[in-house]
C-alpha positions in Angstrom: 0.0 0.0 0.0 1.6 3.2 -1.2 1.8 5.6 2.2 0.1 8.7 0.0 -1.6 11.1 2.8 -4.3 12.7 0.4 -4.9 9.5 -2.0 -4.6 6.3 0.3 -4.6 3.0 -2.1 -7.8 2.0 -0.8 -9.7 4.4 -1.9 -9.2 2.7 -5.2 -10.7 -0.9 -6.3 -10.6 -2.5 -9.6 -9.1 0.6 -11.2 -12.0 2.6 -9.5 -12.1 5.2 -7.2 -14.2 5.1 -4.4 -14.9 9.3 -5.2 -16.0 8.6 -8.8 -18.0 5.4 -7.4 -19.9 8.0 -4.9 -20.7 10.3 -7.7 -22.1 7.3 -10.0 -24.7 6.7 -7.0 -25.5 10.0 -5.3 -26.0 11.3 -8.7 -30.1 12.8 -8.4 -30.0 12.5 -4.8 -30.9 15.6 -2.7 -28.3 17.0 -0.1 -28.8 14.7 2.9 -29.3 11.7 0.7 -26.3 12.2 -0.8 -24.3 12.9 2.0 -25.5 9.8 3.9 -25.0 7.2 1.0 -21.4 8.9 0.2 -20.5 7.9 3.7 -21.9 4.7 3.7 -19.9 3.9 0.5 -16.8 5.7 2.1 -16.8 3.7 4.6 -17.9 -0.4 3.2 -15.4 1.1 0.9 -12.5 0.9 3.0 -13.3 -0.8 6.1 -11.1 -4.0 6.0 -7.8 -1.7 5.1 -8.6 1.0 7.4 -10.4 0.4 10.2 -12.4 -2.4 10.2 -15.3 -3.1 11.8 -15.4 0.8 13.4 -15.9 1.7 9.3 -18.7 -1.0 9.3 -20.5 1.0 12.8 -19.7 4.8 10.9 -21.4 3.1 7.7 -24.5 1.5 9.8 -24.9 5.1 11.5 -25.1 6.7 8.4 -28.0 4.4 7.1 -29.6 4.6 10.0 -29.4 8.5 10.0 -31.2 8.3 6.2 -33.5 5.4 7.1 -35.1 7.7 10.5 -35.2 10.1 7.9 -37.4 8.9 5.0 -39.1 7.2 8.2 -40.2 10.4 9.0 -40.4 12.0 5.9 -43.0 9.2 4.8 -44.9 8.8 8.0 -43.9 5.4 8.5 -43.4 4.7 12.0 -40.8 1.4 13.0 -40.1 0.2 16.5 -36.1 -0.3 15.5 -34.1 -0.9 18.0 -30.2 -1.4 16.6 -27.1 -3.0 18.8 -23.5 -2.3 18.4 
């Protein structure tokens, strides 16, 4: 793994980057949308070079930030309970 501060090596997969991978899928999402499933990737991206399964708890938050979130803005209403 090349030591490169700004462009760590796994941020890249299969000759894809995981930036270029969060603009494929965040493309027609609105801000908060966006911002939640660009972590989520960021951080399945990465997880078993970087910090394993803390990346996997930072990518469940995330989720569960935009699932409460179209929760709400649907009126669904869910008696979730999540475990770490």
């Amino acid at each position: 793994m090349r030591n490169d501060k700004v462009n760590p090596s796994y941020y890249v997969k299969n000759g894809m980057s995981c930036l270029d991978a969060i603009k494929a899928i965040t493309q027609g999402l609105d801000g908060f949308e966006g911002f939640c499933i660009g972590n989520v990737t960021k951080y399945t991206w990465r997880w078993k070079e970087k910090n394993g399964v803390e990346d996997l708890r930072k990518a469940r938050e995330y989720l569960d930030f935009l699932i409460l979130e179209q929760e709400e803005e649907h009126g669904i209403k869910t008696d979730r309970t999540t475990s770490d």
